[in-house]
Structure formats: C-alpha cells, structure tokens
C-alpha positions as CSV (number, residue, x, y, z in Angstrom):
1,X,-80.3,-17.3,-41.8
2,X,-82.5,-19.6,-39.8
3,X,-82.1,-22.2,-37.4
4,X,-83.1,-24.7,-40.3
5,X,-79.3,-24.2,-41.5
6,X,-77.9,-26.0,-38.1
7,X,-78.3,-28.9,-36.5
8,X,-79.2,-27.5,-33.1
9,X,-81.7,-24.9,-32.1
10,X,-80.8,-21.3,-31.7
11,X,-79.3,-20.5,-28.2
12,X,-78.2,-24.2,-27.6
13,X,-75.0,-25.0,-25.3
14,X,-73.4,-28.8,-25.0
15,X,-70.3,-30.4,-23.2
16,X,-67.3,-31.5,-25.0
17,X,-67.3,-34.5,-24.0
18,X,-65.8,-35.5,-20.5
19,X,-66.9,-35.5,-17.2
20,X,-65.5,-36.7,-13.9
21,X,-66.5,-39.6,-12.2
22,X,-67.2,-43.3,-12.7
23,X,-71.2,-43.9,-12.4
24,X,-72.7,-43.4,-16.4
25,X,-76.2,-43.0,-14.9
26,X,-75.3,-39.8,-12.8
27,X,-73.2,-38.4,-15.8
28,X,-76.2,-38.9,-18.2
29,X,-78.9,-37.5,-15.6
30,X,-76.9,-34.2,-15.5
31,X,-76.0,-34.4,-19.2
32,X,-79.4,-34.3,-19.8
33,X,-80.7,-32.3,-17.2
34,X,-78.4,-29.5,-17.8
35,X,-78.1,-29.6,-21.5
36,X,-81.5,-29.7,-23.0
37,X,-81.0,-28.3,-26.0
38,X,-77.8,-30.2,-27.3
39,X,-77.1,-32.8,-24.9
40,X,-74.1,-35.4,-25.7
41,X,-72.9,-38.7,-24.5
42,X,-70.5,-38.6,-21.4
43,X,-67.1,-40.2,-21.6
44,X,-65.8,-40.6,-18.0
45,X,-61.9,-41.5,-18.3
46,X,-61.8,-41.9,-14.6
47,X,-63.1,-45.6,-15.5
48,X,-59.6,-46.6,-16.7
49,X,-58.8,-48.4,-20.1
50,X,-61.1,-47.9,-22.6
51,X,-63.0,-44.8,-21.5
52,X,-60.3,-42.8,-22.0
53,X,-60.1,-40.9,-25.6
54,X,-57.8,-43.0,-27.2
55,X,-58.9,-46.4,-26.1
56,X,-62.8,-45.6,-26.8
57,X,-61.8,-44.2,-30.1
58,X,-59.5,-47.3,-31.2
59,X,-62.7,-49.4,-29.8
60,X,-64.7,-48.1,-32.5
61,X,-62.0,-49.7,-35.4
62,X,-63.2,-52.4,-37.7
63,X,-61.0,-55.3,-38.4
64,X,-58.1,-53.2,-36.7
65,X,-58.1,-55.1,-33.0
66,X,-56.1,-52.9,-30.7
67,X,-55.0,-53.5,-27.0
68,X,-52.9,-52.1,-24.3
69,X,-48.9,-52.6,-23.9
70,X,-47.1,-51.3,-21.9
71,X,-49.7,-48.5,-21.2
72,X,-49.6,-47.7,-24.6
73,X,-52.6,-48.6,-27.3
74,X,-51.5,-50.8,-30.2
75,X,-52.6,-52.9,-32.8
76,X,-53.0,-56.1,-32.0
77,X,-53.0,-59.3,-34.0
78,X,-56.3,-60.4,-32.7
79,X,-59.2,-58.9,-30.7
80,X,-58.5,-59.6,-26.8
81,X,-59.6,-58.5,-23.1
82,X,-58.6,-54.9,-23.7
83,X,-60.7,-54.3,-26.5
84,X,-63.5,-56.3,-25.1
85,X,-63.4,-53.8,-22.3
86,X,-63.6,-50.9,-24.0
87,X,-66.2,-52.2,-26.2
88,X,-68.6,-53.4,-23.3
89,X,-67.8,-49.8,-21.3
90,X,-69.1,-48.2,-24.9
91,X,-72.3,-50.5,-25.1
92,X,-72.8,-50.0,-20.9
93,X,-73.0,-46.3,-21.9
94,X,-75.0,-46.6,-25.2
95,X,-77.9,-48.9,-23.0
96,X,-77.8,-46.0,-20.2
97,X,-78.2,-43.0,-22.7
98,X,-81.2,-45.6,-23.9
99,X,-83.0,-46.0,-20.2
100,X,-83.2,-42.2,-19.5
101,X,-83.7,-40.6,-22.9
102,X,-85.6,-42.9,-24.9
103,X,-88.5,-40.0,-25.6
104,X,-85.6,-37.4,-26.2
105,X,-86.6,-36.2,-30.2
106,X,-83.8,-33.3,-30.2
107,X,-79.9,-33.1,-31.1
108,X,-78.0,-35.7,-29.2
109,X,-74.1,-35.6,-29.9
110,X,-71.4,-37.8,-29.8
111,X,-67.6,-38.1,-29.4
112,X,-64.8,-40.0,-31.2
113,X,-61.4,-39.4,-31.6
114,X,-60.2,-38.5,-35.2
115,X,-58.3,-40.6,-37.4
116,X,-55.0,-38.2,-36.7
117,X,-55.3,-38.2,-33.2
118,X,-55.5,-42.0,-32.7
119,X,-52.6,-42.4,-35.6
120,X,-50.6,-40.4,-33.2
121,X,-51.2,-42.1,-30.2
122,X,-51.4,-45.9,-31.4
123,X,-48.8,-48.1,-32.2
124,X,-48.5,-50.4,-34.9
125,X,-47.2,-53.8,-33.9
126,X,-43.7,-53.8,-34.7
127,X,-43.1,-50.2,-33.2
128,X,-43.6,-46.3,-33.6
129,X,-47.2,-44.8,-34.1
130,X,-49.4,-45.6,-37.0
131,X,-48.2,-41.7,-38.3
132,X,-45.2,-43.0,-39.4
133,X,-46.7,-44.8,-42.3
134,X,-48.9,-43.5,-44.2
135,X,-50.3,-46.1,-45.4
136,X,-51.6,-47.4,-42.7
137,X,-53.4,-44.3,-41.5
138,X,-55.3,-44.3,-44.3
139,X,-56.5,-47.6,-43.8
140,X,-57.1,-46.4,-39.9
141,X,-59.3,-43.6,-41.4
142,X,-61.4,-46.4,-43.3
143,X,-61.7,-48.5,-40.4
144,X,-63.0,-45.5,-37.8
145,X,-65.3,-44.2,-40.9
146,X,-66.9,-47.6,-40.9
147,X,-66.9,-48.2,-37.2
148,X,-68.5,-44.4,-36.6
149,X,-70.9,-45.2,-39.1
150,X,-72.4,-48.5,-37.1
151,X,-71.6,-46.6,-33.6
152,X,-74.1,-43.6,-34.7
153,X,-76.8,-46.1,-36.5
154,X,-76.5,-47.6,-32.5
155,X,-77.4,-44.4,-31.2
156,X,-80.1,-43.9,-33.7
157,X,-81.6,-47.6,-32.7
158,X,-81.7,-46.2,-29.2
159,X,-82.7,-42.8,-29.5
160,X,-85.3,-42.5,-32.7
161,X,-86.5,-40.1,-32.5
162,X,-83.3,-37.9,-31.8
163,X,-81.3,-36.5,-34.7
164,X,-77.3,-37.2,-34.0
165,X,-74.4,-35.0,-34.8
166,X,-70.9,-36.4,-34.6
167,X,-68.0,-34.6,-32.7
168,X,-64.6,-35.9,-34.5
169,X,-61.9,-34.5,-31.3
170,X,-58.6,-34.1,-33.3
171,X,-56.5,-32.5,-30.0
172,X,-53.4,-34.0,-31.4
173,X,-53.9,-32.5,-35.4
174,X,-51.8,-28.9,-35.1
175,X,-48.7,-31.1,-34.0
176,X,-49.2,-33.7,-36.6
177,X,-49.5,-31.0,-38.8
178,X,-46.1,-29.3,-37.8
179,X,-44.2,-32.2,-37.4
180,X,-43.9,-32.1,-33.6
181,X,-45.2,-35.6,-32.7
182,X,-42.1,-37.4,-30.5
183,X,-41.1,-40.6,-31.8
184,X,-40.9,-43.6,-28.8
185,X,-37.3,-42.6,-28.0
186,X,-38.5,-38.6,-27.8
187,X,-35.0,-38.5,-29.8
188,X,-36.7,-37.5,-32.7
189,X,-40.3,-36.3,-34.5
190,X,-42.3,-37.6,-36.8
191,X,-42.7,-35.8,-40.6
192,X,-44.9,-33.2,-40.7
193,X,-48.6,-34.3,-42.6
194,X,-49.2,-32.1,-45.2
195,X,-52.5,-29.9,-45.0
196,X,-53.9,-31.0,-48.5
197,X,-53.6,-34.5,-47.3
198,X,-55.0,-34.1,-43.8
199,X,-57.6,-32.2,-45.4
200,X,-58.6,-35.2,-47.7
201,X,-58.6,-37.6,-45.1
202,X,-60.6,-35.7,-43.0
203,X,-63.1,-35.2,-45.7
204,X,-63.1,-38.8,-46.0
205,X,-64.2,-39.3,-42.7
206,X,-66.4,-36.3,-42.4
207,X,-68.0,-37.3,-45.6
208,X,-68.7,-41.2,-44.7
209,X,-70.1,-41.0,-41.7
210,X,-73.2,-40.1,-42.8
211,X,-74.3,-37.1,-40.3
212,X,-73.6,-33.6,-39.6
213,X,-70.1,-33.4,-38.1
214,X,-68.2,-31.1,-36.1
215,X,-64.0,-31.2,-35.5
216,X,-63.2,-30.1,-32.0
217,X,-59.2,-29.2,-31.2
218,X,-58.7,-27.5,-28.1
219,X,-55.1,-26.9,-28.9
220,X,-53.3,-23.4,-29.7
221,X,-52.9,-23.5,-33.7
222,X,-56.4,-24.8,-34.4
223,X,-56.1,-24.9,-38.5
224,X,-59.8,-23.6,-39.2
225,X,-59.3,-23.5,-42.6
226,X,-58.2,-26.9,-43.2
227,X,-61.3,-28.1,-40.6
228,X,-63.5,-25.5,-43.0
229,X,-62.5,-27.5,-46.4
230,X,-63.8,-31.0,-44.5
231,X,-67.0,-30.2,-44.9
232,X,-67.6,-30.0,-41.4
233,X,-70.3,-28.2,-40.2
234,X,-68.5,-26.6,-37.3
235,X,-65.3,-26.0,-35.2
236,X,-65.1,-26.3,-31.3
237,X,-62.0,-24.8,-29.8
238,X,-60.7,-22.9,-26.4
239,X,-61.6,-19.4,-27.2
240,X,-58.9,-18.3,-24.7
241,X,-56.5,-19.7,-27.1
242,X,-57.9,-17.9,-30.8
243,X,-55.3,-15.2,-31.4
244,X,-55.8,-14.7,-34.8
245,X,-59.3,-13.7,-35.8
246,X,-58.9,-13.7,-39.2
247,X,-59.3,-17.3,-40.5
248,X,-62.4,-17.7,-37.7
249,X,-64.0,-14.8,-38.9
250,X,-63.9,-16.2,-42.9
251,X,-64.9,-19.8,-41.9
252,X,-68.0,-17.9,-39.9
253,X,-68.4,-16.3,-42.6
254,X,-68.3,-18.9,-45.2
255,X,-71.0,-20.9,-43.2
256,X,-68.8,-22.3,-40.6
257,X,-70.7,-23.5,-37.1
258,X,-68.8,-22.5,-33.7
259,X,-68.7,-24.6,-30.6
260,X,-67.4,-21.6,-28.6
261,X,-65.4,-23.0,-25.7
262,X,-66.1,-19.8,-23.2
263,X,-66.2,-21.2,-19.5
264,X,-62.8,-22.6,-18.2
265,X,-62.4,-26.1,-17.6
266,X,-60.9,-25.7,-13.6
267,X,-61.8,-22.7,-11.4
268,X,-60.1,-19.4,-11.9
269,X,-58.7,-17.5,-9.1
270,X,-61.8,-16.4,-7.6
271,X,-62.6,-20.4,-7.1
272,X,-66.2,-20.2,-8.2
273,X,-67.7,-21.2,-11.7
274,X,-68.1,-18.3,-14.0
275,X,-71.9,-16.8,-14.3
276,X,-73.8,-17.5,-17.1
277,X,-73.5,-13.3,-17.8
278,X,-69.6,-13.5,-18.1
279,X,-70.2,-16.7,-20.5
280,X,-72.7,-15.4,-22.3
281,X,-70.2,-11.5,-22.6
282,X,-67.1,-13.9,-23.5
283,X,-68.9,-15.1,-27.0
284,X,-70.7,-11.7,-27.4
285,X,-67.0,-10.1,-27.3
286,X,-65.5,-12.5,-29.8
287,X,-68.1,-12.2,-32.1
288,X,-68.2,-7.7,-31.8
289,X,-64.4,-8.5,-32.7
290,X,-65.0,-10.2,-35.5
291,X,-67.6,-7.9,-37.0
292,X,-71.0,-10.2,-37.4
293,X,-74.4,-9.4,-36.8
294,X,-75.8,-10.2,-33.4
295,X,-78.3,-11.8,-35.0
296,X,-76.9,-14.9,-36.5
297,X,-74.9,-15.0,-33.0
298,X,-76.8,-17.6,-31.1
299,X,-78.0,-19.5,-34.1
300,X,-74.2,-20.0,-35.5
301,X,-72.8,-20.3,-31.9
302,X,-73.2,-23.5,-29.7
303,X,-71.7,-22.5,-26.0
304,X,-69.8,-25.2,-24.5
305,X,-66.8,-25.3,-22.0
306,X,-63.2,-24.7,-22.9
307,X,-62.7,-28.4,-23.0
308,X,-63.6,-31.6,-21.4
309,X,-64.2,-31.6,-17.4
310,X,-62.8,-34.9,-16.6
311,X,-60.1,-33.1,-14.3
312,X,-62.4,-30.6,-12.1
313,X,-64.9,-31.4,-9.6
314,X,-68.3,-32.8,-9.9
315,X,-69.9,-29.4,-8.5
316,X,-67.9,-27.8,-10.9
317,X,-68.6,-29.4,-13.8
318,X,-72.2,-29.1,-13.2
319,X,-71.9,-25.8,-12.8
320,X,-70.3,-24.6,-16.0
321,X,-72.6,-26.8,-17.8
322,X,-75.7,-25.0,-16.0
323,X,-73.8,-21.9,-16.9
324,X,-73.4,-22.2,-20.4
325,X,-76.6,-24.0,-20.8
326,X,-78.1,-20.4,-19.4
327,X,-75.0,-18.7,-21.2
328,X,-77.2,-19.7,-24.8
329,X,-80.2,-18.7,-23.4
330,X,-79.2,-15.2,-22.8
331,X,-77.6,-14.8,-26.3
332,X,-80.7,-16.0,-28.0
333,X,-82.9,-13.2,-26.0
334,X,-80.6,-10.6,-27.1
C-alpha cells in the first residue's frame, strides 16, 4: 500500500471540526500551525446562529432558504437575515482560510453536515422535521450535493494549490437509522430510515460532490458498513465508543480510511491533555486488536480528537491538536 492510495500523507492528524472561541483568524493560525499535515477549516459555534452545525450546513442549500424560529432551523419561503448570516459567517471564514494559507499546496479539509443530520434537525414549513417525508429529503440531499459542490470549488479558488477532501458529519444517522428521532411533541418517533436507502442517498452525495469524502459520526452505533458502501473514503468516529471490532476491521480491510478519534474532547481526571505517547498507544492498541500490519497503520489512520472541541478550553484544544498532530508522527516512525 502506499500513501498514493489516500488523500493525506502518511502519519497525518486533523481536527474534526470545532473549536472554541469567536476570532476565525486565531482559530485558523492554530489550525494551521498545529495541523500541518491535514489541516481543516474551523467552525466556531460560539459565534451564535449560523456557525453552529446545523445552521452552517442548511447555509450551504440551493434553492431551499432556511431561517431560524423559534430556535429551531426551518425552511423558509424566501432567503432572509438568518441565512444571510450564516452565509456571510461562511464567506468571513473562507476569505481568512485565504489570507493565511494562500501558499498551502497540501490536504486542506472541510466540514458539512450530512443530508440525514440536517433532515433531522430542520423543519419543513408547516411542521415536523424534513425526515418525516421522504420526499423532501431527497430533494434536501440534491440541494446540499449542489451547494457542497460550489462551497468546495470556493475553497479550491482560494487555496490552488491545495487538494480538498470533504468531511460529511452525520452525528444524528444511528438514530435516524433506528427510529429514535423525537417528533416536536417528544410524544412520539419518527419511522426508522431503512439502511439500503440511507445508503443510496449517501452515495448520492458522496458521489456528486466531486472529491474524496469522509463520513464522521461520533455517536455509539456508528454503521461502518453502510458508510463503507457510500464510497467514502473513510470513517471518523470516537474510538472510546467502537465495541464491536468486527465491521471496523472488514471496512479496514476492504480499503476503508480511519479518522481515529483517540484524545478526549474535555480533560480526563488527571486535568491535563493526554501525551502524544498515550495518543499515539490508543490507535496502536486498536489496530493490534484488530489484527493489521503496523505498516499500513499510519498511512490508513488519520489521528484526530474524539470529536469537536467547541466545549473545552482554548489551552486545551490546542493541546490535543499538538498532541495528535505529534501522535501521527510517532506512528509513522514506528
């Protein structure tokens, strides 16, 4: 195997995605400071409406205007001050990532919620979440497809001569998938998605975006198999939460990428970050368990944080990104 079959270098680690804070031009600086090898676009939730996952996915939506009721993202029937928001927050972030890596000519990735995700969380104008018809999550799917696929050729504008992978974050696809998302009244749940057609939607997505793509849940229950048949080119999850090896180690097998979520997202009872040595022995252990080579280890494995870090500190989060960048460093001298 070489590195040639991945789209990041051997040993590389990367965020997930969130960090806390409000100032973009810090965010990116330590992004990109402590992530050489893979770094990714910030999203900073503590901005408010339209930096948070939700909103800055639904921004992304063509001809599907959304906005904000009652707390709550809907569609609306015509593009307002919520979506200009989250729009202007996106293209804020997009001119920043342009100022201080303009030169960068590795693997830059980006975030965006997945189509199942937002259908749980948005609303469709008359009530309930887009889920509950399924028609018009399919329509979401095309929408987000064709809004990723300008929001990535923006990134390419910006950063030529990087090479941009997508991160589609799909926290919300185990319940979909088992029925368990609460209707508004939380009286009841909405039907279960079956995996054949999650899996073609995803696909859908996955395979009209245009660029490599990787589906990150960080739930228990991650369905690897499903995310396999996508054509994704790799999983991220919460390593603390695999507990059953065996469809990991057959989608590793198969060619499957891993964004190996090893270094927790808040301090553990000791109150320090973890060393880049317990990192580094976290992914080593996994993959002993599962049986592979050492070898392919740091060229199939990207080290990254459990999740995203919008809820610890700002020494923290550097931290654990320092410690996973030096985490993938130590795996690809072994």
């Amino acid at each position: 195997m070489t590195d040639q079959a991945w789209p990041w270098p051997a040993g590389a680690a990367t965020g997930i995605g969130s960090l806390p804070g409000t100032d973009i031009a810090e965010a990116q600086r330590i992004v990109l400071g402590e992530l050489p090898a893979l770094p990714h676009l910030p999203e900073l939730p503590a901005r408010g409406p339209g930096a948070d996952l939700i909103g800055r996915g639904a921004g992304l939506l063509v001809e599907l205007p959304v906005e904000l009721y009652a707390a709550r993202w809907r569609i609306a029937p015509r593009p307002g001050r919520d979506l200009r928001r989250a729009r202007d927050l996106m293209e804020r972030d997009l001119d920043q990532l342009a100022e201080q890596a303009e030169e960068y000519a590795g693997p830059i990735k980006v975030q965006a919620a997945g189509p199942y995700t937002l259908a749980a969380a948005v609303e469709l104008p008359i009530g309930g979440r887009l889920l509950r018809d399924p028609g018009a999550v399919r329509d979401l799917a095309g929408s987000l497809t064709e809004g990723l696929r300008g929001h990535l050729a923006a990134v390419a504008r910006r950063l030529p001569r990087a090479s941009v992978l997508l991160q589609l974050d799909e926290p919300s696809l185990p319940t979909v998938l088992a029925g368990r998302v609460p209707t508004e009244s939380g009286l009841g749940v909405y039907r279960a998605v079956q995996s054949e057609d999650a899996a073609a939607l995803l696909r859908s997505v996955v395979e009209g975006v245009g660029v490599p793509t990787v589906v990150h849940c960080c739930a228990s229950d991650v369905p690897i198999e499903l995310i396999r048949s996508t054509g994704a080119v790799g999983v991220a999850l919460d390593l603390a939460l695999v507990t059953d090896l065996d469809p990991l180690g057959e989608a590793i097998d198969a060619g499957l990428g891993l964004l190996a979520g090893a270094a927790p997202t808040s301090p553990p009872s000791t109150g320090r970050a973890p060393t880049s040595a317990e990192v580094a022995q976290r992914v080593r252990q996994l993959w002993d368990r599962l049986g592979f080579p050492r070898s392919r280890l740091a060229e199939q494995v990207v080290v990254t944080p459990a999740c995203g870090l919008a809820g610890a500190t700002p020494a923290y989060a550097r931290a654990v990104l320092a410690a996973c960048r030096d985490a993938g460093r130590r795996l690809a001298e072994d």
